[in-house]
Structures are given as structure tokens and as C-alpha cells.
DSSP file (Angstrom, degrees, kcal/mol; ACC not computed):
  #  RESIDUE AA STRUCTURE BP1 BP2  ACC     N-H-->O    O-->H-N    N-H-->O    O-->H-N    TCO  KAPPA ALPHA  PHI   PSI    X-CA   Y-CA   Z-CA
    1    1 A X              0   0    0      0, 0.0     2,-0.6     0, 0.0     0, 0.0   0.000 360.0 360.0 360.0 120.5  -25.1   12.5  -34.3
    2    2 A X        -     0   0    0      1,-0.0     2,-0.2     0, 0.0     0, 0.0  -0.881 360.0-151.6-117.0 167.0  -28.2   11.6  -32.5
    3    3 A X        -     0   0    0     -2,-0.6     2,-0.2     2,-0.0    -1,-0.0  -0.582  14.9-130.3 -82.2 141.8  -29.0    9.0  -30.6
    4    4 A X     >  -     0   0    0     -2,-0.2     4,-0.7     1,-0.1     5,-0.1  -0.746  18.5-129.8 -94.6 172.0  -32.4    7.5  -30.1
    5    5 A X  T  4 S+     0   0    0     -2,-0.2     4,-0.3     2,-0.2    -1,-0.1   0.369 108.5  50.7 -69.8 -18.0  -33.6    6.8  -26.6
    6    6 A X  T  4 S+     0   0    0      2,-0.2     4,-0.2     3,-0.1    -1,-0.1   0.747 105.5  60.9-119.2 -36.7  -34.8    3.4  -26.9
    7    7 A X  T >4 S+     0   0    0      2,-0.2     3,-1.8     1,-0.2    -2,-0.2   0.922 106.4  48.0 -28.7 -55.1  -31.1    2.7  -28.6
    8    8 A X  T 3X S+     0   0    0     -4,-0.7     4,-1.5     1,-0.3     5,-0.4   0.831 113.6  55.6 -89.1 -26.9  -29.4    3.9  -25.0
    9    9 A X  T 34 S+     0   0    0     -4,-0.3    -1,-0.3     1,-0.2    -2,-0.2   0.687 102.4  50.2 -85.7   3.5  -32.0    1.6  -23.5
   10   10 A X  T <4 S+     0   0    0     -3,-1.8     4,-0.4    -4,-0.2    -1,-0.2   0.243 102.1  56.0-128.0  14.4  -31.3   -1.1  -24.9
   11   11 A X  T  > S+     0   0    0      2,-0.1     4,-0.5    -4,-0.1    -2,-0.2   0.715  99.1  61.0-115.4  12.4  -28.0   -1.1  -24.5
   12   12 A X  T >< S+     0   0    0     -4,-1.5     3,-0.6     2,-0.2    -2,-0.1   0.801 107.1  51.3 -52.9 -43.3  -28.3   -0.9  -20.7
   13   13 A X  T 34 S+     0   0    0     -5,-0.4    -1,-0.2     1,-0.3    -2,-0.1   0.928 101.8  56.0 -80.6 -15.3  -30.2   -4.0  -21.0
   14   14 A X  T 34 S+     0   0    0     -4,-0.4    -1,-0.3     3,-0.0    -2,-0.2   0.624  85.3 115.9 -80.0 -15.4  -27.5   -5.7  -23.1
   15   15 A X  S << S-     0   0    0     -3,-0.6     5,-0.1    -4,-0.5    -3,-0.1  -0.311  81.9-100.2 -52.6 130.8  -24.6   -4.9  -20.0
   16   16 A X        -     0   0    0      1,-0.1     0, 0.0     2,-0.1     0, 0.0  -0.142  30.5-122.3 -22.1 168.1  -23.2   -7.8  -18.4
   17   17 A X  S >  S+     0   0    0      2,-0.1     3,-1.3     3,-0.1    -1,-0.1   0.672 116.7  58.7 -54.6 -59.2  -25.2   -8.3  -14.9
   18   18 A X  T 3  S+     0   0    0      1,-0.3    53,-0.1     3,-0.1    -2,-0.1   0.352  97.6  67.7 -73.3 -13.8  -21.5   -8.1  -12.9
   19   19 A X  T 3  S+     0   0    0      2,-0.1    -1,-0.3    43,-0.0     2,-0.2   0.329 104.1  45.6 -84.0 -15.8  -21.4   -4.4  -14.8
   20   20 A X  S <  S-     0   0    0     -3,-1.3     2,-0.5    -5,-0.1    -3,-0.1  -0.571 101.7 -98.8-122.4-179.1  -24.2   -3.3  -12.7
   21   21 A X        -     0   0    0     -2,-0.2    -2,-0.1    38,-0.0    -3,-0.1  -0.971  55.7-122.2-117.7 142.6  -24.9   -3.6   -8.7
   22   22 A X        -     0   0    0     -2,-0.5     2,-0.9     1,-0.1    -4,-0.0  -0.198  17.5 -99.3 -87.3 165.0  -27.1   -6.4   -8.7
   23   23 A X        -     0   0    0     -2,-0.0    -1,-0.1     2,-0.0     2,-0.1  -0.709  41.3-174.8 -87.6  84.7  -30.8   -6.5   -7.2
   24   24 A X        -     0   0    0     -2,-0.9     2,-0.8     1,-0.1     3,-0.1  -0.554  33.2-120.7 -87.1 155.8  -30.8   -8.0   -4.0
   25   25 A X        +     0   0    0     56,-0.2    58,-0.4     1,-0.2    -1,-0.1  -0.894  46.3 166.2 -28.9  84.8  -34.3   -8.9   -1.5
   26   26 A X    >>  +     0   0    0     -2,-0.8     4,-2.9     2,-0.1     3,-0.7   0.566  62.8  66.4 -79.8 -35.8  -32.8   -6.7    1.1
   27   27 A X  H 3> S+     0   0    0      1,-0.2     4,-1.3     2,-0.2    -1,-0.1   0.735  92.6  47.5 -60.8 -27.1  -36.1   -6.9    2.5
   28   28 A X  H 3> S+     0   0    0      2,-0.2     4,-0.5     3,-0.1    -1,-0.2   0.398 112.7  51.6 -70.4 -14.8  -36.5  -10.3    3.5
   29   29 A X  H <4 S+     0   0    0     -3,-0.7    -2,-0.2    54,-0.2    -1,-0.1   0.703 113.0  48.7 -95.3 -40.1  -33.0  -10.2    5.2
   30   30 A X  H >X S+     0   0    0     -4,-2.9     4,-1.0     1,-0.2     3,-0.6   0.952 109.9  49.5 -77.4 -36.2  -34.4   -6.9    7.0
   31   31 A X  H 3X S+     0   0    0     -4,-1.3     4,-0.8     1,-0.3    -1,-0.2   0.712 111.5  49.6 -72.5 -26.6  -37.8   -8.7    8.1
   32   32 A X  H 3< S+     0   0    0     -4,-0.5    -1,-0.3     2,-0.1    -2,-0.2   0.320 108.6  58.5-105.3  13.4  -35.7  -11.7    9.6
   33   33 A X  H <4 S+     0   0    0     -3,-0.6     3,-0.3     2,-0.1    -2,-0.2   0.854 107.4  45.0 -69.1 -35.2  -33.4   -9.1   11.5
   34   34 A X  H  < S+     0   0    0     -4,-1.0     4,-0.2     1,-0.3    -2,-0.1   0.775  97.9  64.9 -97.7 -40.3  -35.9   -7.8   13.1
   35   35 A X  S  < S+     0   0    0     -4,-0.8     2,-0.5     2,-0.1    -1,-0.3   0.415  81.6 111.0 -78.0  30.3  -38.0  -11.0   14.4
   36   36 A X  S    S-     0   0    0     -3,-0.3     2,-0.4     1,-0.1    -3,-0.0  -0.809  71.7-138.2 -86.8 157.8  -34.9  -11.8   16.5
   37   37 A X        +     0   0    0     -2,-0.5     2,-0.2     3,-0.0    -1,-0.1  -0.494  55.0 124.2 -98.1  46.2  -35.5  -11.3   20.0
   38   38 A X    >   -     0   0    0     -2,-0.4     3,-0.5    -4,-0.2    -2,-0.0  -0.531  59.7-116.7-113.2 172.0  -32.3   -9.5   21.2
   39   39 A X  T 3  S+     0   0    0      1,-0.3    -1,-0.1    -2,-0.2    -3,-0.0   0.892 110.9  37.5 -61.9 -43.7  -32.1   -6.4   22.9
   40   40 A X  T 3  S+     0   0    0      2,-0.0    -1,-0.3    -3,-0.0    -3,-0.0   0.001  87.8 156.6-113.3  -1.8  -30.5   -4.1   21.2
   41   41 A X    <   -     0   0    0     -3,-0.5    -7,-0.1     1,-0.1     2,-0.0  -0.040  41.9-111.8  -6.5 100.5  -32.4   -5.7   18.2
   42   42 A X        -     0   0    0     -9,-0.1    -1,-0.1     1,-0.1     2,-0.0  -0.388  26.3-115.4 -50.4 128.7  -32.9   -3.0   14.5
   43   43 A X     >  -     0   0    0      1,-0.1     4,-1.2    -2,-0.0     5,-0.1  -0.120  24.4-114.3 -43.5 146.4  -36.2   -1.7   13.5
   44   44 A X  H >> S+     0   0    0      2,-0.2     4,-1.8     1,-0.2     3,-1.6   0.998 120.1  55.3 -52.1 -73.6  -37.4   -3.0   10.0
   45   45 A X  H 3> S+     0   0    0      1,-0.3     4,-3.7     2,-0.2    -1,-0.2   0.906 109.4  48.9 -27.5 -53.6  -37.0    1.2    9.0
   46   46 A X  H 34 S+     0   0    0      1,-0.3    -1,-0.3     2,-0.2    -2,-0.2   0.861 109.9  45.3 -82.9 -18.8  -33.6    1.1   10.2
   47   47 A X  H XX S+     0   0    0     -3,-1.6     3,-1.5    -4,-1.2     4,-1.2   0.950 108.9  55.3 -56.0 -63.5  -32.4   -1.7    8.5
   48   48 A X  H 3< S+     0   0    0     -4,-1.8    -2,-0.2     1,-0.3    -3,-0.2   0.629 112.9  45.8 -56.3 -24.8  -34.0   -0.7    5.2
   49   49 A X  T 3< S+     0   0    0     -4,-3.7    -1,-0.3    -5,-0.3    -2,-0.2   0.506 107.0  50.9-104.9  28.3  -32.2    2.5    5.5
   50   50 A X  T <> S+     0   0    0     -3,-1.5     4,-1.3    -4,-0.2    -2,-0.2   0.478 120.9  47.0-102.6 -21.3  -28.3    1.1    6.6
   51   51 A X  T  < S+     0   0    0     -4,-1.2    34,-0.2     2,-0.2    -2,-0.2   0.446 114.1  41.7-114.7   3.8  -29.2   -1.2    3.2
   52   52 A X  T  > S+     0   0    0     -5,-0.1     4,-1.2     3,-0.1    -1,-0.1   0.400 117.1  47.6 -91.1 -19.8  -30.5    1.7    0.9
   53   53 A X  H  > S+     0   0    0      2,-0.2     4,-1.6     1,-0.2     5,-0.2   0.962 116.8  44.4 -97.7 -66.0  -27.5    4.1    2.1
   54   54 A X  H  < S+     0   0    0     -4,-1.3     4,-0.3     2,-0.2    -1,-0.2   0.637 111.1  55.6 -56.8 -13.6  -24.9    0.9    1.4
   55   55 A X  H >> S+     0   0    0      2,-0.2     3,-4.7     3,-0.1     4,-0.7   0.906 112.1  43.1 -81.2 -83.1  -26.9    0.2   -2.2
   56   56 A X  H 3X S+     0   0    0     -4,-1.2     4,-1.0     1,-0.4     3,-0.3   0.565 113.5  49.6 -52.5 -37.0  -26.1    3.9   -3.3
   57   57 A X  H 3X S+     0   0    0     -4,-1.6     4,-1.2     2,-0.2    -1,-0.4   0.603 110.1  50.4 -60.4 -26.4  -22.5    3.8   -2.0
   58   58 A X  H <> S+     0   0    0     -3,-4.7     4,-1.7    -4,-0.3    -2,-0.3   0.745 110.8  49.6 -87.5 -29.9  -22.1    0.4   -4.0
   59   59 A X  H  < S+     0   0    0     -4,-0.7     4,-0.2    -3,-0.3    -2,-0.2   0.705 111.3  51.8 -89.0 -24.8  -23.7    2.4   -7.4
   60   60 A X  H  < S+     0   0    0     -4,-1.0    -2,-0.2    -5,-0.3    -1,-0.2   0.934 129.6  15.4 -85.1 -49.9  -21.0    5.2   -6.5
   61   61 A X  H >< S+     0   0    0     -4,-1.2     3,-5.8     1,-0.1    -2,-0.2   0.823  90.2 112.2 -96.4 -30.9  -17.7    2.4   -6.3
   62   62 A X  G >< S+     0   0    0     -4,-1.7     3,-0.9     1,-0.3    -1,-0.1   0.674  79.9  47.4 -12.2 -81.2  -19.2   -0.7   -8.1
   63   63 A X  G 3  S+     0   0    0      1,-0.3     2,-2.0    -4,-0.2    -1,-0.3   0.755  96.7  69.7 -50.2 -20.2  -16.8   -0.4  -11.1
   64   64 A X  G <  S+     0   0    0     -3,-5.8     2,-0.4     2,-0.1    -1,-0.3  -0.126  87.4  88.9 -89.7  48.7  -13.3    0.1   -8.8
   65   65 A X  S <  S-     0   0    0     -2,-2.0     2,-0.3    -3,-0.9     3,-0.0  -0.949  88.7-120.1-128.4 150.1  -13.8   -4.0   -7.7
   66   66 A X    >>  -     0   0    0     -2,-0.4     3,-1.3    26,-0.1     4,-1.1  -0.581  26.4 -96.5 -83.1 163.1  -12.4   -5.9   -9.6
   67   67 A X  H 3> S+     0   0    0     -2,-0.3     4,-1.7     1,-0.2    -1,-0.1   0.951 124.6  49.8 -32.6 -78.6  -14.9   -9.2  -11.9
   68   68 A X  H 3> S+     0   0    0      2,-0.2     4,-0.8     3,-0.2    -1,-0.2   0.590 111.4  37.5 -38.2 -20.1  -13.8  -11.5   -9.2
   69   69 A X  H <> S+     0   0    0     -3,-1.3     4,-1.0     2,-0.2     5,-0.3   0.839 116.8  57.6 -97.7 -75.2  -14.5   -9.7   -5.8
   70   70 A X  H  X S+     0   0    0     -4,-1.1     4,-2.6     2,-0.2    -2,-0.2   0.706 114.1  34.5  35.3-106.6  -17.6   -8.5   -7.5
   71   71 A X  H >X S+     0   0    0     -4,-1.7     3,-3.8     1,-0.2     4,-0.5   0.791 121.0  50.0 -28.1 -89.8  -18.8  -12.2   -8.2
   72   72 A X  H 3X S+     0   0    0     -4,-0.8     4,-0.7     1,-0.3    -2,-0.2   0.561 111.8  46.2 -25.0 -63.2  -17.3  -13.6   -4.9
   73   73 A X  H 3X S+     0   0    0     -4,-1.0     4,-4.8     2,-0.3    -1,-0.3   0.584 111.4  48.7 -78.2 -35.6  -18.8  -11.1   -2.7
   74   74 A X  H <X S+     0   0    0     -3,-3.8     4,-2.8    -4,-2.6     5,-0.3   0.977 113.3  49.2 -78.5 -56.0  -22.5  -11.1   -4.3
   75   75 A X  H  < S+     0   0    0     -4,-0.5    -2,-0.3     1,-0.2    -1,-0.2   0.565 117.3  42.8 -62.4  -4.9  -22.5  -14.8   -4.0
   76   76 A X  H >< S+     0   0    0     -4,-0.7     3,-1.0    -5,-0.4    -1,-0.2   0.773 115.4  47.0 -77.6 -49.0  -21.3  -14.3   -0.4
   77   77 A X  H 3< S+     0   0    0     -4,-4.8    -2,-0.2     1,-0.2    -3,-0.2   0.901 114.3  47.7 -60.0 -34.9  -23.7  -11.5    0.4
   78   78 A X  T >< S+     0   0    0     -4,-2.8     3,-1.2     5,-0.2    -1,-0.2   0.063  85.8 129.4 -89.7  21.6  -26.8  -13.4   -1.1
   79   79 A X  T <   +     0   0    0     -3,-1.0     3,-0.4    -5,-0.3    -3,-0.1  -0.528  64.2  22.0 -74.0 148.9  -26.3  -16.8    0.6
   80   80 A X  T 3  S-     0   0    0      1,-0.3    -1,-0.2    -2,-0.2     3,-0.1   0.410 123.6 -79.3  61.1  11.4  -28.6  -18.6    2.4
   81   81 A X  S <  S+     0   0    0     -3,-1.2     2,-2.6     1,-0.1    -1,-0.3  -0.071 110.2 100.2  99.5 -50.1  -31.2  -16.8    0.7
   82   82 A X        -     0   0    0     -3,-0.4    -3,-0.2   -53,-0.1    -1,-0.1  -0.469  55.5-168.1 -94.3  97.2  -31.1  -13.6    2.7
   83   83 A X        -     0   0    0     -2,-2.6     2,-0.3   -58,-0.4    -5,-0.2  -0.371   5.4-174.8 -81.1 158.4  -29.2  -11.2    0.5
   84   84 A X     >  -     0   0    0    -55,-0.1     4,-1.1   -56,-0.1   -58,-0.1  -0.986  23.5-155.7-164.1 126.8  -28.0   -7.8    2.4
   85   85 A X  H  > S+     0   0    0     -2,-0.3     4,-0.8     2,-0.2     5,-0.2   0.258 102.5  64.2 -93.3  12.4  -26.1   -4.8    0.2
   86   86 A X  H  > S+     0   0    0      3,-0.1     4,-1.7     2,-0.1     5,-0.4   0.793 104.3  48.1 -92.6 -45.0  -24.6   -3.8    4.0
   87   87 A X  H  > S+     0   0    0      1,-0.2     4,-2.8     2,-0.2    -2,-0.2   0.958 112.1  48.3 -45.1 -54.8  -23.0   -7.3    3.5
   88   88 A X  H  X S+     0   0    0     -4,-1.1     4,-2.2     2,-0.2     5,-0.3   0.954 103.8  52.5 -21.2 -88.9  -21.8   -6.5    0.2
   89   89 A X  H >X S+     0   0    0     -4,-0.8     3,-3.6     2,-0.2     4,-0.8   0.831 114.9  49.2 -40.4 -90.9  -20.2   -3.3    0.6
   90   90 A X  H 3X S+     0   0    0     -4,-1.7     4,-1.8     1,-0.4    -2,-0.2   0.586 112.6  45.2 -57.4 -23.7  -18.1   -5.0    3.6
   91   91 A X  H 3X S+     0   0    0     -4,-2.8     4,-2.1    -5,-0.4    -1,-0.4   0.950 110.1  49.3 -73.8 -38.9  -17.2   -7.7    1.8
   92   92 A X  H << S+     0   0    0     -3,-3.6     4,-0.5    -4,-2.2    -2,-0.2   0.459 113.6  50.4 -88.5  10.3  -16.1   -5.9   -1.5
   93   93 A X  H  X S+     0   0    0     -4,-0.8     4,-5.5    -5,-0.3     5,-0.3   0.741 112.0  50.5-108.6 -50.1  -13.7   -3.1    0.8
   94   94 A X  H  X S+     0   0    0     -4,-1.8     4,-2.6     1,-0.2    -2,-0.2   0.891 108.8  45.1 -55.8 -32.1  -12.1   -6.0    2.6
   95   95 A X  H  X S+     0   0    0     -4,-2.1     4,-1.3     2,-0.2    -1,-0.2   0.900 119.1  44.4 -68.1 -36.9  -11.1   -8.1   -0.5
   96   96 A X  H  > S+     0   0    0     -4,-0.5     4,-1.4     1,-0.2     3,-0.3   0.909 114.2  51.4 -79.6 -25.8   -9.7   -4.6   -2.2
   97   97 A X  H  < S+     0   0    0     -4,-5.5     3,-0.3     1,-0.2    -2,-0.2   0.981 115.1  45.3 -69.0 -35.2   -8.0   -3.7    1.4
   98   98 A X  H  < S+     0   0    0     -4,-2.6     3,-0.3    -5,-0.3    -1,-0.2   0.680 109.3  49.4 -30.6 -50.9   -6.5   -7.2    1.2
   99   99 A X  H  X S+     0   0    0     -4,-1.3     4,-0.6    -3,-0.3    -1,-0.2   0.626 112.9  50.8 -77.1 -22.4   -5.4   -7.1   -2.5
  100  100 A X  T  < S+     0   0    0     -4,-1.4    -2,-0.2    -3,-0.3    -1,-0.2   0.353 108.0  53.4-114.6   0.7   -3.7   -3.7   -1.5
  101  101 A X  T >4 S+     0   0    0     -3,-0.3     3,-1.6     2,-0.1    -2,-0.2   0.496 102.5  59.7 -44.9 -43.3   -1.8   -5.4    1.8
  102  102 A X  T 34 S+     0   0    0      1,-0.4    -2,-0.2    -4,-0.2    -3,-0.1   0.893 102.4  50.2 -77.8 -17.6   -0.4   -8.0   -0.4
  103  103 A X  T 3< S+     0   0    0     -4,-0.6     2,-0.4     2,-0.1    -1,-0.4   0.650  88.5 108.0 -86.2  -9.5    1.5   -5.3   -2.6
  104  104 A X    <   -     0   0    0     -3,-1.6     2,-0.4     0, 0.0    -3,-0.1  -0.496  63.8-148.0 -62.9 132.4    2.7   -4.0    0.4
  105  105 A X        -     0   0    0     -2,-0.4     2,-0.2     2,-0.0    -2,-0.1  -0.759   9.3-139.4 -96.7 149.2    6.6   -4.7    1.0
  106  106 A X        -     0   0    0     -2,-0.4     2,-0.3     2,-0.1    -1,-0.0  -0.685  15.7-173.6-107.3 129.8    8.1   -5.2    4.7
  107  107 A X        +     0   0    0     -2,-0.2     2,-0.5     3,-0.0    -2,-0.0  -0.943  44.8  72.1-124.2 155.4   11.1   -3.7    5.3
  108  108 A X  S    S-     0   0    0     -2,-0.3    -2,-0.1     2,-0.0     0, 0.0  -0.830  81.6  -1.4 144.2 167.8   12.5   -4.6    8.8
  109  109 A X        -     0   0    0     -2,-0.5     2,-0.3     1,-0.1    -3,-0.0  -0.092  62.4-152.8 -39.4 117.0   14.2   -7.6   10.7
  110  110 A X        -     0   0    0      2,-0.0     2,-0.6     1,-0.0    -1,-0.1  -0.880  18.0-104.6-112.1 156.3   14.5  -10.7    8.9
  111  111 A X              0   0    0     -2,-0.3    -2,-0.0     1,-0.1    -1,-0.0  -0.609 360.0 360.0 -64.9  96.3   14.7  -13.9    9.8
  112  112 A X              0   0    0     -2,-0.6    -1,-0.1     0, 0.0    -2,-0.0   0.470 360.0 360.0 -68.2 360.0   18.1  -15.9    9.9
């Protein structure tokens, strides 16, 4: 069976948006890092790679979040206009470390 090429490309463009790791302005987020005036302050360069290195780590896990963290987490990471895939990533490992606390059971001293 073959496939055409322009078939497998169009159904990439038919995937949900939440199926894919979304296309954030990392650059505007990195350009207002930088004009802070602190000491210890990140380069434009270094920014842009801690947010290329966390994009490619997000294309590796993307599918093991669940719809919901997924959604929450971009509309956390992109707020205020300066969207950040470093944000991203931290947000979508705390919500699964979270989800994966609550199924833990306590054994131990209970309360009278």
C-alpha cells in the first residue's frame, strides 16, 4: 500500500493543536529577561538555548500529559503575553508529580 506524501501531510495538519507541542514567541520572553538589570542576569543566547533544549524535551514527553495539564500548562506558560517552553516543561512535570502523589497511600499513625 502506498501512501502519497502530500496525504501524510495533510494529515499532520488535520491533528488537534493539543496533539502537538504548541509554537510559543520564546523569544520575546528571552529579550525581556535579559533587559532586566540584575546581576546574575541571562544572556539572550542562553536563554534561547535553556528554551530550545526544554522545546525538544517537551517533543520527546508531550504525549505522556494528560489533555488537561497539557491545556492548563500552555495557558499558564503563555500568560501575560511572554510564553517560555522552560515554563512549560515545569509546569507539565509538576502537575504529573502531583497526579502521581495523590495515588499514593499513607500507611502510618492515624489520627483518633
Amino acid at each position: 500500500m502506498n501512501i502519497s506524501p502530500s496525504l501524510l501531510l495533510g494529515a499532520q495538519l488535520l491533528m488537534p493543536v493539543s496533539e502537538q507541542v504548541p509554537a510559543l514567541n520564546v523569544a520575546a520572553s528571552c529579550k525581556a529577561a535579559t533587559a532586566i538589570a540584575i546581576a546574575d542576569a541571562q544572556s539572550y543566547d542562553a536563554c534561547m538555548k535553556d528554551e530550545t533544549s526544554a522545546r525538544e524535551q517537551l517533543a520527546q514527553t508531550w504525549q505522556s500529559f494528560s489533555l488537561p495539564e497539557r491545556t492548563n500548562c500552555i495557558a499558564e506558560a503563555s500568560i501575560g503575553g511572554a510564553a517560555s517552553y522552560v515554563d512549560l516543561l515545569v509546569c507539565l512535570q509538576m502537575a504529573r508529580d502531583a497526579a502521581a502523589a495523590e495515588k499514593v497511600q499513607l500507611k502510618g499513625a492515624r489520627k483518633k
